[in-house]
C-alpha positions as CSV (number, residue, x, y, z in Angstrom):
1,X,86.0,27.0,55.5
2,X,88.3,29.5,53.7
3,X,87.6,32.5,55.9
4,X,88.4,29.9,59.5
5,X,91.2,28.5,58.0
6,X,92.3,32.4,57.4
7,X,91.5,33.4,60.9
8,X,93.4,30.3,62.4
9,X,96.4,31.4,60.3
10,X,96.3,34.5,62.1
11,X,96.1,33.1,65.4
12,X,98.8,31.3,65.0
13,X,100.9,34.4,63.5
14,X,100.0,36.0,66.4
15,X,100.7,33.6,69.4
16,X,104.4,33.6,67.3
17,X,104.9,37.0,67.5
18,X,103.2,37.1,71.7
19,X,106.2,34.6,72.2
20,X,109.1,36.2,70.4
21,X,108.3,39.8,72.7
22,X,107.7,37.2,76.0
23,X,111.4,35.6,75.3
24,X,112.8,39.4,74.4
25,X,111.5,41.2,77.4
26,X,112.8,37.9,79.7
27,X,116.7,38.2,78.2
28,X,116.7,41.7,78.5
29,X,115.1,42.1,82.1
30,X,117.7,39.3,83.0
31,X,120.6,41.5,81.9
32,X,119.5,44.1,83.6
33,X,119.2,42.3,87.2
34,X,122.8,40.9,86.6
35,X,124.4,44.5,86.4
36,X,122.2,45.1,89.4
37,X,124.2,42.5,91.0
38,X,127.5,43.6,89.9
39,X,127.1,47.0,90.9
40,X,126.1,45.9,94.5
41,X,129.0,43.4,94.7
42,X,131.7,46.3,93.6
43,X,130.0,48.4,95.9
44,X,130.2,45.9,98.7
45,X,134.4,45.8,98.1
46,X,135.0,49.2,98.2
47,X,132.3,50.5,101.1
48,X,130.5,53.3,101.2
49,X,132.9,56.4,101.4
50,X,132.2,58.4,104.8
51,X,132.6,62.0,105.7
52,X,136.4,62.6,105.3
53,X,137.7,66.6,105.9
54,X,140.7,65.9,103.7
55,X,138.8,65.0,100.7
56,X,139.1,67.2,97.8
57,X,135.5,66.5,96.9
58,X,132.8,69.4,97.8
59,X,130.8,68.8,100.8
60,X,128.9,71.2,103.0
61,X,131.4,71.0,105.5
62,X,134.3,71.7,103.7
63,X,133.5,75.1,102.2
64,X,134.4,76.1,106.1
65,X,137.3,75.8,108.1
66,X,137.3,75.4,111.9
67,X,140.6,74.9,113.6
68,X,140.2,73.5,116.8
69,X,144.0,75.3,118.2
70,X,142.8,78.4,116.9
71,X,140.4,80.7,117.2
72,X,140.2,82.0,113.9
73,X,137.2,81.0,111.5
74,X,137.2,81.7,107.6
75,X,134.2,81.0,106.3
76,X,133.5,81.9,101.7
77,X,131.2,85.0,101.7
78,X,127.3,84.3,101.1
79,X,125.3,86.0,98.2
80,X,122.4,87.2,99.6
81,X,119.1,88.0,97.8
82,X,117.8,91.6,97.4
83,X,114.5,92.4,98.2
84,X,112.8,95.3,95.8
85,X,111.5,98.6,96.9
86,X,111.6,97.8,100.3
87,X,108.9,94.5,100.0
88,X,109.7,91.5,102.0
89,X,109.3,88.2,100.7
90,X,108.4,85.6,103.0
91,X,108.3,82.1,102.9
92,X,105.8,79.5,103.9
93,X,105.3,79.5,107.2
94,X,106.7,76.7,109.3
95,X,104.9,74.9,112.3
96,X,108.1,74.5,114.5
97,X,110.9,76.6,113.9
98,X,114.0,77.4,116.1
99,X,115.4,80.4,114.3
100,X,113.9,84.3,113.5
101,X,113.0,83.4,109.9
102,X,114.6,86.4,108.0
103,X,115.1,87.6,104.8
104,X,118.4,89.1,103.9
105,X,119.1,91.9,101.4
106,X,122.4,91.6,99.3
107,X,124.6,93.3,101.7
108,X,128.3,91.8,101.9
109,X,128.6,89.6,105.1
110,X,132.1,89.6,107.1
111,X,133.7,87.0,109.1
112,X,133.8,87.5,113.0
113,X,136.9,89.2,114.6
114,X,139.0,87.8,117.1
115,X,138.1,86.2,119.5
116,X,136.2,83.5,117.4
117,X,132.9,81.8,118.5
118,X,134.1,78.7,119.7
119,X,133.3,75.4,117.6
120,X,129.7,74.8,119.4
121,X,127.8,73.4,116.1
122,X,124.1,73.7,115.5
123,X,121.9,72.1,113.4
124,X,121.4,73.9,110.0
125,X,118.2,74.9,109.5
126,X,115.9,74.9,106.3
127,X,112.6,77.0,105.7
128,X,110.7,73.9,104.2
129,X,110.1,71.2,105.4
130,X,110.3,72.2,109.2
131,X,112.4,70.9,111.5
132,X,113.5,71.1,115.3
133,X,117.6,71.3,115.6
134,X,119.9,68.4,116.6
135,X,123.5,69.6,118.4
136,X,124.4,66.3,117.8
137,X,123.8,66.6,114.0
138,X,125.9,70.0,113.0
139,X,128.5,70.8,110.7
140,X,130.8,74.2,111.0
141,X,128.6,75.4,108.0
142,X,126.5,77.0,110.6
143,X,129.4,79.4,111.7
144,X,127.4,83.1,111.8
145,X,128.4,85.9,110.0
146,X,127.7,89.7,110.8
147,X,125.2,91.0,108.4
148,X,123.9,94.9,108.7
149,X,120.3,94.9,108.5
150,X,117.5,97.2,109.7
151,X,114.5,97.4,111.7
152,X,111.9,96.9,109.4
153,X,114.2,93.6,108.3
154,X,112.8,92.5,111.3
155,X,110.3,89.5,110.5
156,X,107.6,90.0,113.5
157,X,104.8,89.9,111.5
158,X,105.7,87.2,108.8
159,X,105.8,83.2,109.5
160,X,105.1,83.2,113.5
161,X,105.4,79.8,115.1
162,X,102.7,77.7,115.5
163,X,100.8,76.2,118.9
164,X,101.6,72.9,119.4
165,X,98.6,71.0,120.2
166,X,100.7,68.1,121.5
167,X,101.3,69.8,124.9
168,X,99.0,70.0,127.5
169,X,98.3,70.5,131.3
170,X,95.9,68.3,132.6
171,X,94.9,70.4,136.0
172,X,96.0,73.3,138.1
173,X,97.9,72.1,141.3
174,X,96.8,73.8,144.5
175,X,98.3,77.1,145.7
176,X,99.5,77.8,142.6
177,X,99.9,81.4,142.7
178,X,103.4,82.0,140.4
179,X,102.6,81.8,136.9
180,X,106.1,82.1,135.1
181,X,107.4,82.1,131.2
182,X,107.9,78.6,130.5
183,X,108.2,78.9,126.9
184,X,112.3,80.0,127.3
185,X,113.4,77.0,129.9
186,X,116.7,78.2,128.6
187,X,117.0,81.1,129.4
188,X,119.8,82.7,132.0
189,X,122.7,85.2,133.5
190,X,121.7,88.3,132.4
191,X,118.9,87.9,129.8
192,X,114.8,88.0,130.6
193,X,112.0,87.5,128.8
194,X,109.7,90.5,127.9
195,X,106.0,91.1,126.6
196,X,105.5,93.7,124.0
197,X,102.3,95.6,124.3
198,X,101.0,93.9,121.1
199,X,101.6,90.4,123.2
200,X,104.9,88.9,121.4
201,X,107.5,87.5,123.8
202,X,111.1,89.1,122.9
203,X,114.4,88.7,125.1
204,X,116.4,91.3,126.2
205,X,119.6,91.7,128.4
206,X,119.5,94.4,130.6
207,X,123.1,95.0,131.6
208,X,124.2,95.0,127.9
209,X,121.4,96.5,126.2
210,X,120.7,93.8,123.8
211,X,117.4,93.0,122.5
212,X,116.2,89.6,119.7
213,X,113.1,87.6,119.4
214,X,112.5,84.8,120.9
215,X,111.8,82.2,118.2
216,X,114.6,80.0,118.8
217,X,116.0,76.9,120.9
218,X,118.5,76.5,123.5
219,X,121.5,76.0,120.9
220,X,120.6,79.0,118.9
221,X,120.4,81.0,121.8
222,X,124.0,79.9,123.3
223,X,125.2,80.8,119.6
224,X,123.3,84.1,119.5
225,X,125.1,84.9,123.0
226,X,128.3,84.1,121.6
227,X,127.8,86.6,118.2
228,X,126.8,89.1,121.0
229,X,130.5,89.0,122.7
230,X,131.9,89.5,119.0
231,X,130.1,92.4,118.6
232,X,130.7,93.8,121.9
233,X,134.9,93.4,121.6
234,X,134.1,94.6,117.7
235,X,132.5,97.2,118.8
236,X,134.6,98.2,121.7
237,X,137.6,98.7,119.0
238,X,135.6,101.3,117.4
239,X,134.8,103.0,120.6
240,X,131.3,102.0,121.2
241,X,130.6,100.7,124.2
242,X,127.4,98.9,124.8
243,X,126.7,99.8,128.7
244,X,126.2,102.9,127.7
245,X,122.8,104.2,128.5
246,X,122.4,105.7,124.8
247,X,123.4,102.6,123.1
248,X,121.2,99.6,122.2
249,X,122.3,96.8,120.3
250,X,119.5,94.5,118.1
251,X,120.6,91.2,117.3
252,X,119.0,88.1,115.3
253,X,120.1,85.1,113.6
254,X,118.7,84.0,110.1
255,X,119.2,81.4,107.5
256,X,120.4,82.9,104.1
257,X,118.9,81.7,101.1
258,X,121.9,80.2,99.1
259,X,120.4,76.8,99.7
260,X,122.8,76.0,102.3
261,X,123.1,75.6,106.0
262,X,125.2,78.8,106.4
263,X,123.2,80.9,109.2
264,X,124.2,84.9,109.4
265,X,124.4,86.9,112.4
266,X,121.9,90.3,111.4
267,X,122.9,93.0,113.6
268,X,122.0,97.0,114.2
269,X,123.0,99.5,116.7
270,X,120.7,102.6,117.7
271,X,122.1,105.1,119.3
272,X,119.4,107.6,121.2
273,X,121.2,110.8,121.3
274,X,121.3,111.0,118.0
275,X,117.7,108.9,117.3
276,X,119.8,107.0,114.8
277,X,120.7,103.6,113.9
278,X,124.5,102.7,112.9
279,X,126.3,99.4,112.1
280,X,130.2,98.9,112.8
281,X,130.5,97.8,109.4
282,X,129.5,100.1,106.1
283,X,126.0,99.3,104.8
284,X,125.9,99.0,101.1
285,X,122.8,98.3,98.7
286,X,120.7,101.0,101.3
287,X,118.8,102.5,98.4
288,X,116.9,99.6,97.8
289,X,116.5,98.9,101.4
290,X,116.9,101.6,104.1
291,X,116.0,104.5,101.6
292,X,112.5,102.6,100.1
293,X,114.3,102.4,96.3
294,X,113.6,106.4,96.5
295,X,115.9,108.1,93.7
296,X,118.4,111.1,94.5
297,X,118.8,110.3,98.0
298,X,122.6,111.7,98.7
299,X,122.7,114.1,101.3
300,X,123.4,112.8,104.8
301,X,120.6,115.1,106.2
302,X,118.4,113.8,104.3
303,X,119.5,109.9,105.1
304,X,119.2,111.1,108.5
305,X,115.4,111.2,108.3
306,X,115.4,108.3,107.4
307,X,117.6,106.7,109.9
308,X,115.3,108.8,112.3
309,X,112.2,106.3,111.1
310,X,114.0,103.4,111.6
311,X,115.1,104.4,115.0
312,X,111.3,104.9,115.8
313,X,110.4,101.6,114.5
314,X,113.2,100.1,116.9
315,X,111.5,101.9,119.8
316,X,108.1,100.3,119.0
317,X,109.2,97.2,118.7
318,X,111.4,97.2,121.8
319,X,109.6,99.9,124.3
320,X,112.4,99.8,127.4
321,X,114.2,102.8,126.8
322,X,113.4,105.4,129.6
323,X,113.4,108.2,127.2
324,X,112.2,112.0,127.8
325,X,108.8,111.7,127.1
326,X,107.4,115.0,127.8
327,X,109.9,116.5,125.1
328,X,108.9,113.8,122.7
329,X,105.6,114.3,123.7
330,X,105.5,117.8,123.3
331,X,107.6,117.7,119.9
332,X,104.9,115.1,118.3
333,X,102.4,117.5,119.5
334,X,103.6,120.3,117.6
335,X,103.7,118.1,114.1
336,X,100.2,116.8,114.9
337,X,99.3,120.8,115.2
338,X,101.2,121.8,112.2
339,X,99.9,119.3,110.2
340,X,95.7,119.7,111.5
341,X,96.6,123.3,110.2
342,X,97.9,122.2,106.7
343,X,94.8,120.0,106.4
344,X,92.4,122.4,106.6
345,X,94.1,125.2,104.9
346,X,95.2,123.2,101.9
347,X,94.3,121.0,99.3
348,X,97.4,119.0,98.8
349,X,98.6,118.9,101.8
350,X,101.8,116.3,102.5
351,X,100.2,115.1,105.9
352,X,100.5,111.6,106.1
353,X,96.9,111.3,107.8
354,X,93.5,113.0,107.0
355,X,91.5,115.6,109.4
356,X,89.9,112.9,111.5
357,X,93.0,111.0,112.2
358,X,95.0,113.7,113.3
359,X,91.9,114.8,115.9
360,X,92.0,111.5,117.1
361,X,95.9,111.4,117.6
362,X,95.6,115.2,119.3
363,X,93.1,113.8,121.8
364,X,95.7,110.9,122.2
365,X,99.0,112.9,123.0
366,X,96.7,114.8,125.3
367,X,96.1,111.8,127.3
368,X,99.7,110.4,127.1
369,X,100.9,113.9,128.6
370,X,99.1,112.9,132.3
371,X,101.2,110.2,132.3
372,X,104.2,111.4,130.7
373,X,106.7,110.8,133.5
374,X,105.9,107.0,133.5
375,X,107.7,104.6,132.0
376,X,104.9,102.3,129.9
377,X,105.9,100.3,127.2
378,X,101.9,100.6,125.8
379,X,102.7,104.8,125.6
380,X,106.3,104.5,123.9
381,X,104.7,102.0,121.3
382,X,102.2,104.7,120.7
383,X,104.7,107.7,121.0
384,X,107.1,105.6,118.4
385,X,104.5,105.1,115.8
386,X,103.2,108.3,114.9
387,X,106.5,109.3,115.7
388,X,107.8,107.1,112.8
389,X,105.1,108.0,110.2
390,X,105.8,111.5,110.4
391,X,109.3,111.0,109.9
392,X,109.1,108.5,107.0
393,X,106.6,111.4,105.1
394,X,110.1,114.0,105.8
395,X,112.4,111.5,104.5
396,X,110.1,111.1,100.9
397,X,109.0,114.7,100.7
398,X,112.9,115.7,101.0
399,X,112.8,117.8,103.8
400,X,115.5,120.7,104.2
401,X,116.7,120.1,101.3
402,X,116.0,122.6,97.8
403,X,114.0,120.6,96.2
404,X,111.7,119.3,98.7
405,X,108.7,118.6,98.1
406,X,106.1,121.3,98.8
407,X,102.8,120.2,97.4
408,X,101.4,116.6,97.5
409,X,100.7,116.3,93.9
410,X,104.1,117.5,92.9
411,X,107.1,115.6,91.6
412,X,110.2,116.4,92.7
413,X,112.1,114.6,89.8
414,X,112.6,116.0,86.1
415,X,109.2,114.9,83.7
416,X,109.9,112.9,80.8
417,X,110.2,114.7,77.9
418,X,110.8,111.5,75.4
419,X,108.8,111.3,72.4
420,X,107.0,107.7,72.0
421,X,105.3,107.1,69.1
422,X,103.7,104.2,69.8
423,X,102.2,105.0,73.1
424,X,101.0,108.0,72.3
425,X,99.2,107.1,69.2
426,X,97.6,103.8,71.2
427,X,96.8,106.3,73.8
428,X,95.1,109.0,71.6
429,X,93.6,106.5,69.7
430,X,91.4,105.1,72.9
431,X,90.8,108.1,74.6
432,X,88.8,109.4,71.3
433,X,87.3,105.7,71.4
434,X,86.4,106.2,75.2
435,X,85.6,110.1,74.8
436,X,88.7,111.2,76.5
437,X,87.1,109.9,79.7
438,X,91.0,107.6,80.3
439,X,93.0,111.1,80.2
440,X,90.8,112.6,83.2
441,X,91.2,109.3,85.6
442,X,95.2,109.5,84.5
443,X,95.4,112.7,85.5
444,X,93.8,111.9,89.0
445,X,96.0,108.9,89.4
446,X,99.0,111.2,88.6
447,X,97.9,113.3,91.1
448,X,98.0,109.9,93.9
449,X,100.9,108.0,92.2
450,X,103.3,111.0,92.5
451,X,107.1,109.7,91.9
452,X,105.9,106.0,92.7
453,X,105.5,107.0,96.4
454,X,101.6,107.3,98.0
455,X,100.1,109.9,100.3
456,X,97.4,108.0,102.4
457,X,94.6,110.6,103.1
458,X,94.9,111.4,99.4
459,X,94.7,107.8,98.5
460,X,91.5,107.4,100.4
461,X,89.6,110.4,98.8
462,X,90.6,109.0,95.2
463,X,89.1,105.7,95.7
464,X,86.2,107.3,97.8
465,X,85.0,109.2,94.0
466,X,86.0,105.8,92.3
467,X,83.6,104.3,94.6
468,X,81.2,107.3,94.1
469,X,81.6,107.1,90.2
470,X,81.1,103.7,89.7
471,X,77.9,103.3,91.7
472,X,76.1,106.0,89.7
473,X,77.0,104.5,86.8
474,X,76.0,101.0,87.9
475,X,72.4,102.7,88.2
476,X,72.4,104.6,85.6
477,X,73.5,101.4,83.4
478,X,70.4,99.3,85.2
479,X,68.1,101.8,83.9
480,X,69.5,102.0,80.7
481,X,69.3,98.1,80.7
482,X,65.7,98.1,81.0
483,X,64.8,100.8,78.8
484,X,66.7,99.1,76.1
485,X,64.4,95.8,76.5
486,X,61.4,98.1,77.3
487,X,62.5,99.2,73.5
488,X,62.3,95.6,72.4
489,X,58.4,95.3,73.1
490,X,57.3,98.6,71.2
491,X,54.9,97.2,69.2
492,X,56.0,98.7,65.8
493,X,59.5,97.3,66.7
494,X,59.6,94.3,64.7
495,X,61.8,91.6,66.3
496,X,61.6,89.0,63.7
497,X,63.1,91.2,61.4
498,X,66.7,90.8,63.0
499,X,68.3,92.1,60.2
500,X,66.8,95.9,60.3
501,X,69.1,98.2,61.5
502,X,66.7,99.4,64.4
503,X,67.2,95.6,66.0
504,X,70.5,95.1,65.6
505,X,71.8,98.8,67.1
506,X,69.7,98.1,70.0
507,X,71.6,94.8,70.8
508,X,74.8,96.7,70.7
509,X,73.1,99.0,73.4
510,X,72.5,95.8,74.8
511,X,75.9,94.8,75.3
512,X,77.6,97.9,75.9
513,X,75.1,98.7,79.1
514,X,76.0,95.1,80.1
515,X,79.6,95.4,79.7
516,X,79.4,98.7,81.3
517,X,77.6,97.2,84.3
518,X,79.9,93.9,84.8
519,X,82.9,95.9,84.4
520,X,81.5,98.7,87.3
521,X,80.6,95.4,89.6
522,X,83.7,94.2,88.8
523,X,85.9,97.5,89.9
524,X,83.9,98.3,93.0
525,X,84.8,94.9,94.4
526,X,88.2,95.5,93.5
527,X,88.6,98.7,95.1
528,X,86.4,97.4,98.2
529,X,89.8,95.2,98.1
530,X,92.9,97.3,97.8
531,X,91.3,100.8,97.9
532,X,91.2,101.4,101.3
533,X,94.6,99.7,102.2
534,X,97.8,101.0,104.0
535,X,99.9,102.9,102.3
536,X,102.6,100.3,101.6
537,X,99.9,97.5,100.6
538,X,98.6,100.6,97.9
539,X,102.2,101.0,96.8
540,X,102.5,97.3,95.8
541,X,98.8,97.3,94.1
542,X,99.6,100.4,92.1
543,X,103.0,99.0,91.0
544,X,101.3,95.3,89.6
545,X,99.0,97.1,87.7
546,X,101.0,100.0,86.3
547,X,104.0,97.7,85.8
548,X,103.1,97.1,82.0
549,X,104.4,99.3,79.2
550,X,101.9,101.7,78.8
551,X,102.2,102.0,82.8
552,X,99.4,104.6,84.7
553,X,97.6,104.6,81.5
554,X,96.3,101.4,81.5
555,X,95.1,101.5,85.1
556,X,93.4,104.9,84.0
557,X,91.7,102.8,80.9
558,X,90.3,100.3,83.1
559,X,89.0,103.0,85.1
560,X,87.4,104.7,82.6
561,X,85.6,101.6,81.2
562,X,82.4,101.5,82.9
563,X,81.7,105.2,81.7
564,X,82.8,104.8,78.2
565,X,80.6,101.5,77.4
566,X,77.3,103.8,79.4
567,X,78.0,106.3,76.8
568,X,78.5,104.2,74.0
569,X,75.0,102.1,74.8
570,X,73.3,105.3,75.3
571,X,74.8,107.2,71.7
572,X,73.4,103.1,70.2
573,X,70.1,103.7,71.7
574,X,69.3,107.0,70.4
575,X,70.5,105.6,66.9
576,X,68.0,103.1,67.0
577,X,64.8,105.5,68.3
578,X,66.1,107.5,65.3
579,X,65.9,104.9,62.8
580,X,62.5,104.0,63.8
581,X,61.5,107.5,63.6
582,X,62.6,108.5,60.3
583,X,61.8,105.0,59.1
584,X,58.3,105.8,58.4
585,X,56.4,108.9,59.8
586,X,54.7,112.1,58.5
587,X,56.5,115.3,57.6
588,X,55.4,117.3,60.5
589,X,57.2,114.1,62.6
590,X,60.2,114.5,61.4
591,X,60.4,118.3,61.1
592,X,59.9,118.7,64.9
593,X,61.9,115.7,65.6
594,X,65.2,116.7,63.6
595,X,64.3,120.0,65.3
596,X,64.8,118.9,68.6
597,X,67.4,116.5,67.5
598,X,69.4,119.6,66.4
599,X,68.6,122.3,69.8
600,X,69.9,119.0,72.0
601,X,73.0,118.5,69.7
602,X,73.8,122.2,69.6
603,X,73.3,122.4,73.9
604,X,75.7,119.0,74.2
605,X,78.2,120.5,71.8
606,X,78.5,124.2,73.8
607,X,78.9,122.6,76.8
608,X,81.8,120.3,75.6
609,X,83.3,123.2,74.8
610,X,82.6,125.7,77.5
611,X,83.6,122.8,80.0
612,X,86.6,122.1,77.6
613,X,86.3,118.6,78.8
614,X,87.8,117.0,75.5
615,X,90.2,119.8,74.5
616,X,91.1,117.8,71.1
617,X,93.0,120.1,69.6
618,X,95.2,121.0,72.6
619,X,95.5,117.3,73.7
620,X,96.3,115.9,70.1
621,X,99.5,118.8,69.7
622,X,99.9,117.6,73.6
623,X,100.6,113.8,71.8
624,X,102.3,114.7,68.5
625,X,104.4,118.1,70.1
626,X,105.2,117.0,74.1
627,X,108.3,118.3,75.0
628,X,107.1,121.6,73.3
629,X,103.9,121.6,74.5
630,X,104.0,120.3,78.5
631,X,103.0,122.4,81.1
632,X,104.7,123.3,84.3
């Protein structure tokens, strides 16, 4: 009776406190839809405010000006962002775009000369989510600016447009025997529609010498047109005139990244006397850009080389220049000679391509030279990309200048002679661990990664002995593997004594041969990856993994893995056949057993050091005494 009257008590205590939250939560959640309904009634009074240009509040609109009397148009300047060493970022890739999708370096932009673009607004356009532009929904925040760029800004490559799957013919009506371009409706006056060898569709205008893509709609086009009028009066005030046969003018329009609508008008000029590119405006942040983040680049010979590669890149994106092909042909021939002789003469050879490449590229210019005199877009595409490798490798190697480099694995900049404790005790520390096998891959990689810049035949043959290395010692670690539990099923091994030292040093021979073996896997498919990539794809590889503090050292380490844990399973192994020997045996056992033991020791030891492959002494004053010690 006690204990229900207890439990009804606390029922009732209960069903108290239920109702005191239920009448809470009810007053408060009716306070809360009163304010509700004084908020809406205030808002009600006073209206929603609409768009107003005389407001002093920020708006996208109002960070431009657009006089409709005058044709001037002042627009605030756009930071742009700065792409590193010459890598684009791109962005997701859009199903239905109406613009070039480009990424800008941090150049300064500057407003349009007189006379203006007229007020013809376009719908700002964002990278995600995709949409297809509205006239009838723009704002003057669209107003282009003139931005220098170059022609590996150009995004051919990166986010394409995608096939809509909505359209469709249903049949082919009779007699149809005209096929034409239906994917530019818009298109008019002087401009037509061309197909680049590799298949993209671009536009050019053939009286002015204009060339863009031809991602975009009808309003971005009329506003592309428009930029190209500035440019031409701009241009004409600086005495350029672009009906010139020699002159060729690129322009594109692309959407900064400052998370507004504000759409820039990217622009170059190539000039083919000169096989140069030039802008009307000066071009600043070109180190990071133009020049590939290459150090010491000052003298305009040397920048000329590399305008030179851009210019080649422009041809081979737009082949419609009638240009004197047997002189470039015979000119291209002559590098392909000179550098078939430096292959085969020299080991370090600064050749952007190996033996069999040039062969195949002489065999080429020895067909293009039958049809030299024609004008093909398919041969100037060909013509301009060899062309432009060749010229990139003169622009890196600093050709004409005193300090070019001569010799592939040479650096042209001044060694650094700093003193870091740190480093170079970790790094002595693990190359006695790993028998000095890290400092022979570093100094291969230093040989390949020569002033952060990559020689592509080179690259090849390094990953070719990576490849080579790590498959031997993939077998060799197999073998080793079943040797060690070969060792386990001796008879006079004892398993269930897992505390004798003979047991437990073959586990660790265990674990090293298997460490050694995962690790090799695991590098050969990494290099079957990124080893045999282009040059610029290795450039980006090598920089992510040296980019940590002890930089081409650690990649050297990882490198050196697989061969360190082989040795270290092997040196376990013959401690544990030694243990087992001198464990128990006679005394004619051991005598011709520490006999052998000491003729193999003395033959490993001589040829350590008549190979000099640890040099100790010399690389340990090398760590403490550097900037004494460093070779030439």
């Amino acid at each position: 009776m006690l204990s229900a009257r207890l439990i009804l008590r606390l029922l009732k205590h209960m069903r108290q406190v239920l109702a005191a939250l239920i009448t809470s939560s009810a007053q408060r959640l009716r306070i809360l839809v009163t304010c509700f309904r004084h908020f809406v009634a205030k808002l009600k009074i006073r209206g929603f405010p609409g768009h107003n240009t005389d407001s002093t509040t920020f708006s996208p609109a109002a960070c431009c000006t657009v006089p409709t009397s005058t044709s001037s148009v002042r627009c605030p300047p756009v930071n742009l962002p700065l792409p590193l060493h010459n890598r684009q970022v791109t962005t997701s890739a859009s199903p239905v775009s109406s613009t070039q999708h480009v990424l800008l370096p941090l150049v300064p932009t500057f407003p349009m000369p007189v006379p203006c673009i007229p007020q013809q607004l376009i719908a700002p356009q964002t990278f995600s989510p995709p949409q297809v532009p509205n006239a009838n929904s723009c704002t003057p925040a669209t107003t282009p600016r003139l931005v220098p760029f170059a022609a590996n800004d150009i995004q051919r490559y990166d986010n394409r447009p995608l096939v809509d799957t909505t359209q469709k013919r249903d049949g082919i009506p009779a007699l149809m025997r005209r096929f034409p371009n239906e994917s530019c409706p818009w298109l008019g006056g002087d401009w037509k529609s061309c197909v680049h060898p590799e298949g993209v569709l671009y536009l050019y205008n053939e009286r002015r010498s204009v060339f863009t893509e031809a991602t975009m709609d009808r309003n971005m086009f009329d506003l592309l047109d428009e930029c190209v009028d500035v440019l031409d009066q701009l241009a004409k005030t600086k005495s350029v005139d672009l009906g010139a046969d020699n002159i060729e003018l690129v322009v594109q329009l692309a959407q900064t990244e400052t998370g507004g609508a504000q759409v820039s008008c990217c622009y170059y000029f190539i000039d083919h006397t000169t096989r140069t590119l030039f802008w009307l405006h000066d071009r600043y942040q070109a180190t990071d850009d133009i020049f590939s983040g290459l150090r010491g680049v000052a003298d305009p010979s040397h920048i000329r080389y590399s305008l030179e590669s851009e210019y080649w890149t422009h041809c081979e994106y737009y082949p419609n220049h009638q240009m004197d092909r047997p002189k470039i042909i015979k000119e291209l021939r002559v590098l392909v000679m000179h550098a078939s002789a430096e292959i085969i003469t020299s080991d370090t050879s600064l050749s952007p391509f190996d033996g069999d490449e040039l062969s195949k590229i002489l065999e080429l210019i020895n067909h293009l030279k039958e049809n030299a005199l024609d004008n093909d877009p398919h041969s100037t595409c060909v013509i301009a990309r060899f062309m432009h490798y060749f010229y990139r490798a003169k622009f890196f190697n600093f050709c004409g200048l005193p300090w070019a480099r001569l010799e592939a694995d040479k650096s042209v900049y001044e060694a650094d002679k700093n003193f870091h404790p740190l480093t170079s005790s970790v790094s002595f520390a693990l190359d006695a661990m790993l028998f000095w096998a890290p400092q022979s891959h570093l100094e291969d990689l230093r040989k390949v990664w020569v002033d952060e810049c990559i020689n592509t035949p080179r690259w090849k043959d390094f990953n070719k002995n990576l490849m080579t290395e790590w498959t031997g010692i993939t077998i060799y670690s197999t073998v080793m593997l079943a040797v060690d539990v070969s060792f386990l099923a001796v008879p006079n091994v004892n398993i269930s004594q897992s505390q004798s030292i003979g047991i437990i040093v073959t586990y660790l021979s265990i674990i090293f041969i298997t460490g050694s073996l995962i690790v090799s896997v695991l590098l050969v498919r990494q290099n079957q990856r990124y080893g045999f990539e282009s040059a610029d794809k290795a450039t980006d590889f090598l920089s992510h993994m040296t980019g940590s503090f002890f930089g081409v050292r650690a990649l050297a380490t990882v490198h050196s893995l697989p061969y360190a844990m082989l040795m270290w399973g092997m040196i376990y192994f013959a401690i544990a056949i030694l243990y087992n020997v001198f464990k128990s045996t006679t005394v004619a056992m051991l005598a011709s057993v520490v006999s052998g033991c000491v003729v193999i020791t003395m033959f490993i030891f001589w040829f350590i050091w008549a190979a000099r492959e640890f040099r100790l002494f010399e690389r340990l004053a090398k760590s403490i005494f550097p900037s004494v010690l460093a070779r030439p």
